[in-house]
PyMOL CGO cylinders between C-alpha atoms (Angstrom):
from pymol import cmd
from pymol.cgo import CYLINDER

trace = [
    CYLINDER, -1.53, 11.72, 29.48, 1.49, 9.32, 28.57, 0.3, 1, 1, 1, 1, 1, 1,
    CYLINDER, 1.49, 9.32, 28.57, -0.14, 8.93, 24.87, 0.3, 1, 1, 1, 1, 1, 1,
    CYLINDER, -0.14, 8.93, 24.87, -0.75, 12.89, 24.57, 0.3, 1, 1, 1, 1, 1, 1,
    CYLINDER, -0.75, 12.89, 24.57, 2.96, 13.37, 25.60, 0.3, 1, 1, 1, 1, 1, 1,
    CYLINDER, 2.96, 13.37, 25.60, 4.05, 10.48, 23.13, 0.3, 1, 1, 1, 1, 1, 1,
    CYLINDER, 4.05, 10.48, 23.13, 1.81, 12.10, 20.85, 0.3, 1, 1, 1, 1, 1, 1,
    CYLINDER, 1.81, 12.10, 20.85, 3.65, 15.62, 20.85, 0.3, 1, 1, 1, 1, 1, 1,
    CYLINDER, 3.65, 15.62, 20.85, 6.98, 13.99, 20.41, 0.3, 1, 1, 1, 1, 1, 1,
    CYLINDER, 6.98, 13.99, 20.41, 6.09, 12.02, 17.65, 0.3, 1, 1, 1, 1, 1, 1,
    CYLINDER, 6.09, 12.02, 17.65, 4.35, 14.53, 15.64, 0.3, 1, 1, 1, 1, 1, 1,
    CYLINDER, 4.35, 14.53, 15.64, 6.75, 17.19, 16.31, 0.3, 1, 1, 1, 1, 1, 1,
    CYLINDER, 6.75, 17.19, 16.31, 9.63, 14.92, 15.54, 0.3, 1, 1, 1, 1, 1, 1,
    CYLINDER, 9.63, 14.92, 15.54, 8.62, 14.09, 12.45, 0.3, 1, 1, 1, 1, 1, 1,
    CYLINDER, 8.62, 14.09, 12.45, 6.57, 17.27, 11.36, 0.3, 1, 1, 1, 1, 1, 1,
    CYLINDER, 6.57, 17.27, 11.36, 10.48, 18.46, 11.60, 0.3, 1, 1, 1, 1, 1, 1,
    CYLINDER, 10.48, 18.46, 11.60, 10.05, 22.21, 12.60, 0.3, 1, 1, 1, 1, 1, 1,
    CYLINDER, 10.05, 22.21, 12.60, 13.17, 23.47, 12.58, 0.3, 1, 1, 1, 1, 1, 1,
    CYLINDER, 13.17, 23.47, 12.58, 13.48, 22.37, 8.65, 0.3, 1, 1, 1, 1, 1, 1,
    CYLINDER, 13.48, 22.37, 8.65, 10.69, 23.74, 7.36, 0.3, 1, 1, 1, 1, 1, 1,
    CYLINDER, 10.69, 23.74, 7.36, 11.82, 26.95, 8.99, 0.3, 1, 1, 1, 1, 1, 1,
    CYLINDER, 11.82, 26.95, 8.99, 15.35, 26.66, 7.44, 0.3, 1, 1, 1, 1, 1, 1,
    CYLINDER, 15.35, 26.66, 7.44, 13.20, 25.87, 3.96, 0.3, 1, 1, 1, 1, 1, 1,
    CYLINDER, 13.20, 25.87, 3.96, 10.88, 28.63, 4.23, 0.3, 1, 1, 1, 1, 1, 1,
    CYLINDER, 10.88, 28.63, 4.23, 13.22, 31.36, 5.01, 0.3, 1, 1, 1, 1, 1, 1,
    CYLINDER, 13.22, 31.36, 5.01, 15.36, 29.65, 1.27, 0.3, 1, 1, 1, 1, 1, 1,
    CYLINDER, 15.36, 29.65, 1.27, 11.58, 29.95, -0.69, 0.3, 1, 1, 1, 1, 1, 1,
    CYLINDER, 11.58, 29.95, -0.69, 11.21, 33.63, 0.48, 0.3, 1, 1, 1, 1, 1, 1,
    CYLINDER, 11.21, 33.63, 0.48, 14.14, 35.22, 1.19, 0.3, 1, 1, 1, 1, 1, 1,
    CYLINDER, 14.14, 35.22, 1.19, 13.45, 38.08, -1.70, 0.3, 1, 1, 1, 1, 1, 1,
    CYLINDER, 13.45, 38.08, -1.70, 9.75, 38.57, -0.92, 0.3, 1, 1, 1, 1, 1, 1,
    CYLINDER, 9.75, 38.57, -0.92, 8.59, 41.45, 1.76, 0.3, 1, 1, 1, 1, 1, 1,
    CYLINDER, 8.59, 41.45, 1.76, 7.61, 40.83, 5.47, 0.3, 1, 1, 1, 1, 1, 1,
    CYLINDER, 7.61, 40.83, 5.47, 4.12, 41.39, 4.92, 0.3, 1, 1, 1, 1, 1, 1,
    CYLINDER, 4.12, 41.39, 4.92, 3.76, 39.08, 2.08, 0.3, 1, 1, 1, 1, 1, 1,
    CYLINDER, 3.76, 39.08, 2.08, 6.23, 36.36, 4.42, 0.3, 1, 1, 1, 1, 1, 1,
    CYLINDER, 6.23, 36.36, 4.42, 3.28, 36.56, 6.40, 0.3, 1, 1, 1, 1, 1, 1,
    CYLINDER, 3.28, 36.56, 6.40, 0.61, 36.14, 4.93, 0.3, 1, 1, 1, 1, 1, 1,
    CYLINDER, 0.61, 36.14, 4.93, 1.89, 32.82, 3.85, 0.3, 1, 1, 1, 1, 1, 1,
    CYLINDER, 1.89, 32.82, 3.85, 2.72, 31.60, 7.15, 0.3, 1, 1, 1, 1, 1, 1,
    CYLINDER, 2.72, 31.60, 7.15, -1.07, 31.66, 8.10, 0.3, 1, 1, 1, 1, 1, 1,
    CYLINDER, -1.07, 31.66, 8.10, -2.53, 30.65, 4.66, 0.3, 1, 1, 1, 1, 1, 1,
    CYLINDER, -2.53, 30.65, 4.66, 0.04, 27.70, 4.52, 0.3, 1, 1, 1, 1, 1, 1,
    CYLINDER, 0.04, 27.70, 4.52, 0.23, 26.48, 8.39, 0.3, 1, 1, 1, 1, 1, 1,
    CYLINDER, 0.23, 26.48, 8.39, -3.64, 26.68, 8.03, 0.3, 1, 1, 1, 1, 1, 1,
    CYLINDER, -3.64, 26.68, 8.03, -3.46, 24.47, 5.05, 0.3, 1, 1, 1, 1, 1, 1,
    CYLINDER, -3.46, 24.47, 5.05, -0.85, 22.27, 7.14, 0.3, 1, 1, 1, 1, 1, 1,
    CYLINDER, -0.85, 22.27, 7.14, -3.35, 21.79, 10.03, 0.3, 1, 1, 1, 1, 1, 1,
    CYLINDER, -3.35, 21.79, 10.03, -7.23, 21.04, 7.88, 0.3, 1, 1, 1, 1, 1, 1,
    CYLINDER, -7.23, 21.04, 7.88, -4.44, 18.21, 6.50, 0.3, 1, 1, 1, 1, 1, 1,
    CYLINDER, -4.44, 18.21, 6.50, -3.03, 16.55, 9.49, 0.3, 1, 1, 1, 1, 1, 1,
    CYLINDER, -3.03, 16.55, 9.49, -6.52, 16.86, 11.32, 0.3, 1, 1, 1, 1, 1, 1,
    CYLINDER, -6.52, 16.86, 11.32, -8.40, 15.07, 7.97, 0.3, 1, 1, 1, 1, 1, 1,
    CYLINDER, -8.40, 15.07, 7.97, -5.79, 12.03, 8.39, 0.3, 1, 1, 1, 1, 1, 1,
    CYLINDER, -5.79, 12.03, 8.39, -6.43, 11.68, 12.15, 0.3, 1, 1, 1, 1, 1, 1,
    CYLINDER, -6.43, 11.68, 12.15, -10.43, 11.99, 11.82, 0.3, 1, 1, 1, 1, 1, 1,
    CYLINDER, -10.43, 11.99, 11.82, -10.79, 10.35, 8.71, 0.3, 1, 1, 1, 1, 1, 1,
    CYLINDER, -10.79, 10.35, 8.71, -8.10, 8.15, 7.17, 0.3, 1, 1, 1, 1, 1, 1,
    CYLINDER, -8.10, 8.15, 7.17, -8.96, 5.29, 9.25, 0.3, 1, 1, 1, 1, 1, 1,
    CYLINDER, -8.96, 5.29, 9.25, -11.91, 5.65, 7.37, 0.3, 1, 1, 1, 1, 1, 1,
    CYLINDER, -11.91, 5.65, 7.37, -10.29, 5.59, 4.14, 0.3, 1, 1, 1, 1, 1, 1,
    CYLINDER, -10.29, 5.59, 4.14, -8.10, 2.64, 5.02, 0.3, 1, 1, 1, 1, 1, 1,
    CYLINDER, -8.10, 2.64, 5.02, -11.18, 1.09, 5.80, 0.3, 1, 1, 1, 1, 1, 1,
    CYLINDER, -11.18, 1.09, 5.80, -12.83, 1.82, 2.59, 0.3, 1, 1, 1, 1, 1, 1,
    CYLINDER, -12.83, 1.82, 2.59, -9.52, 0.61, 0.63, 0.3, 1, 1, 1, 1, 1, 1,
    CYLINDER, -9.52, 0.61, 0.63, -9.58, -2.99, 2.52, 0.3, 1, 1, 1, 1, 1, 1,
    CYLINDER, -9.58, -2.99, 2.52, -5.86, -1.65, 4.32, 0.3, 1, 1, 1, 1, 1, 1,
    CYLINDER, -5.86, -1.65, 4.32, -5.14, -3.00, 7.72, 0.3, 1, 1, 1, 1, 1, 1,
    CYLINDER, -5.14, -3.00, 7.72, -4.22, -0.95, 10.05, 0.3, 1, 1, 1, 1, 1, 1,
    CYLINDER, -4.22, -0.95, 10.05, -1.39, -3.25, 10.82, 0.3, 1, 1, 1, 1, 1, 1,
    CYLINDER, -1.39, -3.25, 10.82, -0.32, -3.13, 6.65, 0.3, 1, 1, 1, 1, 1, 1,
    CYLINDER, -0.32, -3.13, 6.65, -0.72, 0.59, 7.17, 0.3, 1, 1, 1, 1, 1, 1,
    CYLINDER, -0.72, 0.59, 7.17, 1.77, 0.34, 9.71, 0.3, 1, 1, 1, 1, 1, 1,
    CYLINDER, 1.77, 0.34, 9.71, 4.12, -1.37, 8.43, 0.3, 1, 1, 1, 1, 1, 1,
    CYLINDER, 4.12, -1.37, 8.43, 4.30, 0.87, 4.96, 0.3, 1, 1, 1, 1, 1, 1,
    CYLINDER, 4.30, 0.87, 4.96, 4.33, 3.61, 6.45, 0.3, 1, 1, 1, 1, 1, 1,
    CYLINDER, 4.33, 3.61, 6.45, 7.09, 3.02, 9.24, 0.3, 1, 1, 1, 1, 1, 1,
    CYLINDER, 7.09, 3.02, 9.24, 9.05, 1.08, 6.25, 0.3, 1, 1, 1, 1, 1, 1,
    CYLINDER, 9.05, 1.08, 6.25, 8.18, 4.47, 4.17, 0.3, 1, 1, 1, 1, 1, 1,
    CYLINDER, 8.18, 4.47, 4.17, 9.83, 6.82, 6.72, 0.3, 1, 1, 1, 1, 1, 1,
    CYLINDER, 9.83, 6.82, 6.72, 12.62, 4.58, 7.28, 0.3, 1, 1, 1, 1, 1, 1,
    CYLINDER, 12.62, 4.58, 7.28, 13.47, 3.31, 3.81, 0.3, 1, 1, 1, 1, 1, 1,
    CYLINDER, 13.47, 3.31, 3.81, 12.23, 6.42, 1.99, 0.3, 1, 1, 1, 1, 1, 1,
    CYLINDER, 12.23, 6.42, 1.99, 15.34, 8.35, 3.67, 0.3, 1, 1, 1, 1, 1, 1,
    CYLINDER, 15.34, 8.35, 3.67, 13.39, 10.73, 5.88, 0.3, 1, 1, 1, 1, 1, 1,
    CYLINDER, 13.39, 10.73, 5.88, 15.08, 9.56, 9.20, 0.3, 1, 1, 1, 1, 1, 1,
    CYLINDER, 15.08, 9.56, 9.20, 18.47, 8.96, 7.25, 0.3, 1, 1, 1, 1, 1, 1,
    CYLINDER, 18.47, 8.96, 7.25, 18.42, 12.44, 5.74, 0.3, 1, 1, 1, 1, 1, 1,
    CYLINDER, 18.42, 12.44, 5.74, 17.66, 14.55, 8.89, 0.3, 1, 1, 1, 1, 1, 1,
    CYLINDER, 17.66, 14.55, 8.89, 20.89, 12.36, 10.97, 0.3, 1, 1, 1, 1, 1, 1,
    CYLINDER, 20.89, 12.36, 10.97, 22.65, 13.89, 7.90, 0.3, 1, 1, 1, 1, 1, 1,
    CYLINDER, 22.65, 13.89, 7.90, 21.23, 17.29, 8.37, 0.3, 1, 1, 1, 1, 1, 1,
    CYLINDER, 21.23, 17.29, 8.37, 20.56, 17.79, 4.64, 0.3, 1, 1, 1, 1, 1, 1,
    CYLINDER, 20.56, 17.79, 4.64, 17.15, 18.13, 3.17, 0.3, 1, 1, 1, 1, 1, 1,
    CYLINDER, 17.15, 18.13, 3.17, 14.92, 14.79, 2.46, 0.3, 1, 1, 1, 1, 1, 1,
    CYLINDER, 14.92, 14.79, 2.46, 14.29, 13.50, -0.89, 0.3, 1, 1, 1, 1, 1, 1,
    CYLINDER, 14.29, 13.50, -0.89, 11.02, 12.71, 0.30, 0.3, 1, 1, 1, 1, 1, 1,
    CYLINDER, 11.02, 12.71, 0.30, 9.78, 16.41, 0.66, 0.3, 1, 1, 1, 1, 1, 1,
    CYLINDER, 9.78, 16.41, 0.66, 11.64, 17.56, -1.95, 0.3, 1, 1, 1, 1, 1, 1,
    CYLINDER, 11.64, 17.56, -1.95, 14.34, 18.11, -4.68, 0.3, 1, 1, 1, 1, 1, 1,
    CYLINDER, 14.34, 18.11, -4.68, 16.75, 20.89, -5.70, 0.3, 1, 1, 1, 1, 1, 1,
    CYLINDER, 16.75, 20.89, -5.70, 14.44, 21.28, -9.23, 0.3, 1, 1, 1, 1, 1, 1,
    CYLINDER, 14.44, 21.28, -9.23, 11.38, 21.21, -6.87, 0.3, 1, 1, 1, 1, 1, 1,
    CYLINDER, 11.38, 21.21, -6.87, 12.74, 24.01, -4.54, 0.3, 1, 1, 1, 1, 1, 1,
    CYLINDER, 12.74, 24.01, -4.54, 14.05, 26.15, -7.57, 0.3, 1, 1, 1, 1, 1, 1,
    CYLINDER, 14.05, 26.15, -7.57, 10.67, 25.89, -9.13, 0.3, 1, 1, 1, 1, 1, 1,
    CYLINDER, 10.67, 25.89, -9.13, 8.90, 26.74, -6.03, 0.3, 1, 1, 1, 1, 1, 1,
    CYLINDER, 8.90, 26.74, -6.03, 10.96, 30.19, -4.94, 0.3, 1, 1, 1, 1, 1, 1,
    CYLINDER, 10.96, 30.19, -4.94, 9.71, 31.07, -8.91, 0.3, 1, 1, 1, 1, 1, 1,
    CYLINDER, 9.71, 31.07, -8.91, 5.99, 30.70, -8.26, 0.3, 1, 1, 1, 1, 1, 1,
    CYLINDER, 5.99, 30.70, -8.26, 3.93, 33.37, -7.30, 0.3, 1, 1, 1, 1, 1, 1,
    CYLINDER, 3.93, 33.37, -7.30, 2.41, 31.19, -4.44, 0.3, 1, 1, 1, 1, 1, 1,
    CYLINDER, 2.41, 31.19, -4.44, 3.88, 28.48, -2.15, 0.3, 1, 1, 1, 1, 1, 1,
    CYLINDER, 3.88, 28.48, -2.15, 1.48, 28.66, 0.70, 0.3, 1, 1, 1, 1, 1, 1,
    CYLINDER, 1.48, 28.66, 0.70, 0.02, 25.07, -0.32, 0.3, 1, 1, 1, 1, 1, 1,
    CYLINDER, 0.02, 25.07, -0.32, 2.45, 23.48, -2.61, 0.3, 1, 1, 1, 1, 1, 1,
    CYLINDER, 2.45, 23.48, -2.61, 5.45, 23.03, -1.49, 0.3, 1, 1, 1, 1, 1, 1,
    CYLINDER, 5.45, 23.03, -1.49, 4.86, 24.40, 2.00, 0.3, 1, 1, 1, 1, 1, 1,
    CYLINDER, 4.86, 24.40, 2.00, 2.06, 23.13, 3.69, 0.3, 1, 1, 1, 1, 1, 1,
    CYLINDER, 2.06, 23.13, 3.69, 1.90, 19.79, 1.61, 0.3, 1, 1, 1, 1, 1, 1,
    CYLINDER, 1.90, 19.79, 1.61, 4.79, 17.92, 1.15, 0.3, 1, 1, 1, 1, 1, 1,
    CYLINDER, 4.79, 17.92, 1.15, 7.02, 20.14, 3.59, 0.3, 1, 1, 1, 1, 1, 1,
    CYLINDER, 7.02, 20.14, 3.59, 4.98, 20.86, 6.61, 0.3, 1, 1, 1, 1, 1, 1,
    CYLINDER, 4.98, 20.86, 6.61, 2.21, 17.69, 6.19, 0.3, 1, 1, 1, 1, 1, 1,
    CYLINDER, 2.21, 17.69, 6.19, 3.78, 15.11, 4.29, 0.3, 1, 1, 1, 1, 1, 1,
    CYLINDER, 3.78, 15.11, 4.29, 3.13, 11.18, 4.03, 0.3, 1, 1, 1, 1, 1, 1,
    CYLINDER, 3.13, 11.18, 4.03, 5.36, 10.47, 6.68, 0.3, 1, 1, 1, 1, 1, 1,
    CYLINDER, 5.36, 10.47, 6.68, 3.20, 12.99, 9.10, 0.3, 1, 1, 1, 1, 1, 1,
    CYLINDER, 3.20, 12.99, 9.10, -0.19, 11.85, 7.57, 0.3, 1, 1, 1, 1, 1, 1,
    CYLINDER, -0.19, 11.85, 7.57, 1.06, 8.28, 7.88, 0.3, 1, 1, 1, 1, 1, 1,
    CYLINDER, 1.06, 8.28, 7.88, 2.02, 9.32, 11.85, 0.3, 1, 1, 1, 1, 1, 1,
    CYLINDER, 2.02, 9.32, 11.85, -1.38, 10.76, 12.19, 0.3, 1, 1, 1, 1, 1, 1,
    CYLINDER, -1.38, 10.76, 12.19, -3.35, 7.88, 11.06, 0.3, 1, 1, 1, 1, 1, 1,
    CYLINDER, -3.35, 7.88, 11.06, -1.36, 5.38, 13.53, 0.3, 1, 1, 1, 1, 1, 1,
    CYLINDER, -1.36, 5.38, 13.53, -1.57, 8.18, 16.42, 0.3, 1, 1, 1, 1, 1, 1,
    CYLINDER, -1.57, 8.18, 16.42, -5.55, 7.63, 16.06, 0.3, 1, 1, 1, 1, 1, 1,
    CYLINDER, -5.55, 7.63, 16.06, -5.92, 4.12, 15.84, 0.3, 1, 1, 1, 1, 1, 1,
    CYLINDER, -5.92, 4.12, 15.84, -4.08, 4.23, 19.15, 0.3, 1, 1, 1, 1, 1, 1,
    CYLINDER, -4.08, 4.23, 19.15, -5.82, 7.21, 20.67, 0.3, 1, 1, 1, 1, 1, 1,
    CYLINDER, -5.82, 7.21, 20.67, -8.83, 4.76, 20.46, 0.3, 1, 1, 1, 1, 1, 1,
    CYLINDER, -8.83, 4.76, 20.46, -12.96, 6.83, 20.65, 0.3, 1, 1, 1, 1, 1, 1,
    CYLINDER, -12.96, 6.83, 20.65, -13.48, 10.55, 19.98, 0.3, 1, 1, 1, 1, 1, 1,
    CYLINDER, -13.48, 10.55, 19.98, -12.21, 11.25, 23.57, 0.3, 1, 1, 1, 1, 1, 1,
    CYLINDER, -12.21, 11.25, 23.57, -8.76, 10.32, 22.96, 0.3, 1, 1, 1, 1, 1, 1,
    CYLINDER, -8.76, 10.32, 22.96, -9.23, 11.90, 19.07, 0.3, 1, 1, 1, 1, 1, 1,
    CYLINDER, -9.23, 11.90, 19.07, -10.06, 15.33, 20.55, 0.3, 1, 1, 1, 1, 1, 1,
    CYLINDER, -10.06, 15.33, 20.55, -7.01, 14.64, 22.77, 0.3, 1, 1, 1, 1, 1, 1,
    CYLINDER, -7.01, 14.64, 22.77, -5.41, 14.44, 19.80, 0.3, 1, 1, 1, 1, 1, 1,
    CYLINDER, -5.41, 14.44, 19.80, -6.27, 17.00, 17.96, 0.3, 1, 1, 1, 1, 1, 1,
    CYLINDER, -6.27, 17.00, 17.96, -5.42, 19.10, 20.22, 0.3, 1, 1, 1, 1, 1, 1,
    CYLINDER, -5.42, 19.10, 20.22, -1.78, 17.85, 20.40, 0.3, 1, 1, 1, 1, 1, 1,
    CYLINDER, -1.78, 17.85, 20.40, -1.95, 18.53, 16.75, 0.3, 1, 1, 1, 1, 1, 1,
    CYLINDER, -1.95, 18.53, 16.75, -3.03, 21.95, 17.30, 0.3, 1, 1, 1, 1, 1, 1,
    CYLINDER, -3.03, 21.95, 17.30, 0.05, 22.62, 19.55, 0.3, 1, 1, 1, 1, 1, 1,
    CYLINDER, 0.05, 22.62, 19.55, 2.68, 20.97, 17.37, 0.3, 1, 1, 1, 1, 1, 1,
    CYLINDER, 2.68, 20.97, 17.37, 0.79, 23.10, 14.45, 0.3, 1, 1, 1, 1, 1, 1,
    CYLINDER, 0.79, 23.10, 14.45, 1.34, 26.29, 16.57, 0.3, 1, 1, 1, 1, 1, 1,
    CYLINDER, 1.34, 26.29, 16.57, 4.84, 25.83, 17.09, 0.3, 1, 1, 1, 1, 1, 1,
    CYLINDER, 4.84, 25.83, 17.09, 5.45, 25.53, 13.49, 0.3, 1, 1, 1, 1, 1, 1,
    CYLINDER, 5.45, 25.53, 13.49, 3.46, 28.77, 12.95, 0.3, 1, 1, 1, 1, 1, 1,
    CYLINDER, 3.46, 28.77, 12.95, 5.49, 30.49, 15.46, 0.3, 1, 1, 1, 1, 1, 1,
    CYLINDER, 5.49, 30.49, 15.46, 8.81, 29.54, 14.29, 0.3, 1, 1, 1, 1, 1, 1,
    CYLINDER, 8.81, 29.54, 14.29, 8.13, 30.85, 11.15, 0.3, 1, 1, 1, 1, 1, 1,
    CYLINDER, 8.13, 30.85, 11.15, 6.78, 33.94, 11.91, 0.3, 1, 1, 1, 1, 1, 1,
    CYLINDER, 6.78, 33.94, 11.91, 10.20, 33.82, 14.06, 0.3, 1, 1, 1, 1, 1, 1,
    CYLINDER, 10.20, 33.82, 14.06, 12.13, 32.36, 11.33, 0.3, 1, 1, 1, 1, 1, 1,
    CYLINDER, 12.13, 32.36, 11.33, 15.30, 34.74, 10.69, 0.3, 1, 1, 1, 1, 1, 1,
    CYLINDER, 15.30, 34.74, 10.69, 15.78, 35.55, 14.39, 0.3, 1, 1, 1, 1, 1, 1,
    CYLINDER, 15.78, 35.55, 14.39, 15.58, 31.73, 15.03, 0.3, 1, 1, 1, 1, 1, 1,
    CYLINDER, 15.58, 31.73, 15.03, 17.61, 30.52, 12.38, 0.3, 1, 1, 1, 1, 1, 1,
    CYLINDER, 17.61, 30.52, 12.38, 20.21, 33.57, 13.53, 0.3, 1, 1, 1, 1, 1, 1,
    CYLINDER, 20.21, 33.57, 13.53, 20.33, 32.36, 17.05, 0.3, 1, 1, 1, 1, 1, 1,
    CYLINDER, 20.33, 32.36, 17.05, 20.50, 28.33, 16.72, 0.3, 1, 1, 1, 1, 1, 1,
    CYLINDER, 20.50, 28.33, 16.72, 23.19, 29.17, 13.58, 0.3, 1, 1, 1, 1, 1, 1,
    CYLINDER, 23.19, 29.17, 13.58, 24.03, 26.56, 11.46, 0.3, 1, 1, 1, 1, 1, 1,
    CYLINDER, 24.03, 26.56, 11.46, 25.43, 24.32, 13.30, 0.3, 1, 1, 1, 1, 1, 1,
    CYLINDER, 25.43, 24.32, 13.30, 22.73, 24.30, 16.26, 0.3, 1, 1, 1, 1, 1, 1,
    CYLINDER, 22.73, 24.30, 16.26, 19.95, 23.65, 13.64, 0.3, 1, 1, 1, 1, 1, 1,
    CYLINDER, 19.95, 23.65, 13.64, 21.77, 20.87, 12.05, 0.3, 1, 1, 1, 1, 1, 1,
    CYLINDER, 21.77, 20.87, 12.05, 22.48, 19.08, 15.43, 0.3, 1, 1, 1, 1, 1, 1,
    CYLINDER, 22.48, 19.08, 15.43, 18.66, 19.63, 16.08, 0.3, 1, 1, 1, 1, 1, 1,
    CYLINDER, 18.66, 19.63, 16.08, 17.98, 17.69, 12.34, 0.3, 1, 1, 1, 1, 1, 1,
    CYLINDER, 17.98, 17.69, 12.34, 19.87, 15.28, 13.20, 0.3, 1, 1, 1, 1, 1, 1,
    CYLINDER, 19.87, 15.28, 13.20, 18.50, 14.57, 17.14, 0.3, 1, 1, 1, 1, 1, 1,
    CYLINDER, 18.50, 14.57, 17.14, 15.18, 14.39, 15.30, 0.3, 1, 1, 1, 1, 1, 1,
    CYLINDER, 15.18, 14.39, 15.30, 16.51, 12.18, 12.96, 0.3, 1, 1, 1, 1, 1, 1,
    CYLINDER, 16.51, 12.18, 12.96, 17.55, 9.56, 15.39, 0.3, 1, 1, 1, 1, 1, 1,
    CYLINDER, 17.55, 9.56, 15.39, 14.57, 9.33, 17.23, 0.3, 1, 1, 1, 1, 1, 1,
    CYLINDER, 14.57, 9.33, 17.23, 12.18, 9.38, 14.27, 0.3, 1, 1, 1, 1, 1, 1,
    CYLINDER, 12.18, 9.38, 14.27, 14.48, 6.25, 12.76, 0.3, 1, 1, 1, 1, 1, 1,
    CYLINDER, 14.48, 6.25, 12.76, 13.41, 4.63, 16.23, 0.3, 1, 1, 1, 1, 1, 1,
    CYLINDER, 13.41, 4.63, 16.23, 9.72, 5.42, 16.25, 0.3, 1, 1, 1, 1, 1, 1,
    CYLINDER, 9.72, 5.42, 16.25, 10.05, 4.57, 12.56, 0.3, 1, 1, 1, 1, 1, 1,
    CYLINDER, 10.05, 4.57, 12.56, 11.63, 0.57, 13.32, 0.3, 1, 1, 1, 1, 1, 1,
    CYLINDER, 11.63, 0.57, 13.32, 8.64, 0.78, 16.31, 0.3, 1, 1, 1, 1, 1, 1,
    CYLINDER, 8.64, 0.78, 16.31, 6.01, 1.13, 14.04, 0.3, 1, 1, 1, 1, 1, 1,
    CYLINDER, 6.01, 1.13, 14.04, 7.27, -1.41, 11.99, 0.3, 1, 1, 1, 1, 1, 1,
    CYLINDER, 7.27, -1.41, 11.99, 7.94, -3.90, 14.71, 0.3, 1, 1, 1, 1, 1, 1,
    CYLINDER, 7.94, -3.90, 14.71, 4.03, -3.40, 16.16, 0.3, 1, 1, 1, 1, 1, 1,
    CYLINDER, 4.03, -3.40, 16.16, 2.49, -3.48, 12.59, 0.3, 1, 1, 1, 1, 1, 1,
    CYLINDER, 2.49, -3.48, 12.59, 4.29, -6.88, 12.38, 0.3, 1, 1, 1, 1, 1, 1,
    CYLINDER, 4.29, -6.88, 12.38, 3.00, -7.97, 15.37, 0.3, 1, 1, 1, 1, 1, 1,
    CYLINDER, 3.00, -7.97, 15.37, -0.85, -7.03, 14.11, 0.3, 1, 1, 1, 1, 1, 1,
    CYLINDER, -0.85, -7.03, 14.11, -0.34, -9.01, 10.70, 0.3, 1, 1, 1, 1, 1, 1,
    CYLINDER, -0.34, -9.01, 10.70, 1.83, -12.28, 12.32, 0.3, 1, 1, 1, 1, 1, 1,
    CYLINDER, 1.83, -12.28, 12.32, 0.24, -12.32, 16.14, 0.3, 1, 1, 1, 1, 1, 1,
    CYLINDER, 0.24, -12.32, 16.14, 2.65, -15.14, 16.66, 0.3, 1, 1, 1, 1, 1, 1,
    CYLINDER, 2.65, -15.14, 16.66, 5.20, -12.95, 16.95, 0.3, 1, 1, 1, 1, 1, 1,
    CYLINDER, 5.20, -12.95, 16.95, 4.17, -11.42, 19.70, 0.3, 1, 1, 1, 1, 1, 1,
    CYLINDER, 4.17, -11.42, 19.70, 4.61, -14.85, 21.65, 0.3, 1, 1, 1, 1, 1, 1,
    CYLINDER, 4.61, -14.85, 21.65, 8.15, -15.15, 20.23, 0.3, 1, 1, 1, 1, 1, 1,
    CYLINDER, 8.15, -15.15, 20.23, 9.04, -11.87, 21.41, 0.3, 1, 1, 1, 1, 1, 1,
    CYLINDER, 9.04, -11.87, 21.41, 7.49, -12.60, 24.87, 0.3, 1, 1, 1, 1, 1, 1,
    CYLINDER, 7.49, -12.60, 24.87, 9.39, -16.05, 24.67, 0.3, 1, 1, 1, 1, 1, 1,
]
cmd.load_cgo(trace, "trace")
């Protein structure tokens, strides 16, 4: 139950809910409800076959690709770190990771966003589908996988209803409460981020697990 619970926060924390929701609301601000919609399911459905292929499978892939999962974690807490995901949510102002002004201006142009740039990089990017691979390896057999999953399934829903909700939420938490949010999430991804790092250390240099005991 501890791991499911750790499992929310992390994926919520660094799925980053209340930015995508700020980011949608930018890509379709002069397109109708019913169209708004319609690419809420299509892209959070999108979103979730991609975060629940990383948790089911990309151990797998590592696997296939000779990658420790120890390597793995080390990359990927280095990429969330050093790749100014954490740094850019504590400064409430979008990553450079998911995106770029050119990207976004290109993206409210096209006809549809649903997959690219919503549901992959915003929504399930390689900081999430780096999150999800180490959430697996530590859920352990297909018990704590299905576990899991549905933990992903909940932090997926949220997402979904937040931007279904979007103006109204946006309204209420106004600027300021949604950047405060950003940057709450930013703190405690940079710490789950130095975490992974420290652990996937650990897996490659075992000794220093002894000096850290010591």
């Amino acid at each position: 139950m501890l791991f499911l619970f750790k499992a929310l926060i992390s994926l919520l924390v660094v799925v980053n809910p209340i930015d995508s929701t700020i980011y949608f609301l930018t890509l379709t601000a002069d397109r109708p409800a019913e169209e708004r919609r319609a690419i809420v399911h299509k892209a959070v459905t999108a979103a979730t076959v991609f975060l629940l292929a990383a948790i089911w499978f990309g151990e797998l892939l590592l696997s296939l690709l000779g990658i420790s999962i120890g390597a793995f974690a080390v990359g990927g807490g280095l990429m969330m770190l050093v790749m100014a995901m954490a740094m850019a949510m504590l400064q409430a102002r979008p990553s450079a990771l998911e995106r770029t002004p050119a990207e976004t201006e290109e993206a409210a142009g096209r006809e549809s966003i649903a997959i690219v740039p919503l549901a992959m990089p915003l929504m399930v990017g390689p900081g999430v589908l780096s999150m999800a691979v180490l959430l697996a390896d530590q859920a352990g057999g297909i018990g704590g996988r299905i576990g899991l999953t549905l933990v992903a399934g909940v932090v997926m829903g949220i997402l979904w209803w937040l931007l279904r909700k979007a103006e109204p939420v946006v309204d209420w938490l106004g600027e300021t409460g949604a950047n405060v949010l950003i940057r709450i999430a930013g703190m405690i991804l940079a710490a789950i981020s130095v975490q992974i790092i420290a652990d996937g250390l650990v897996q490659l240099f075992p000794g220093l697990a002894g000096l850290k005991m010591g």
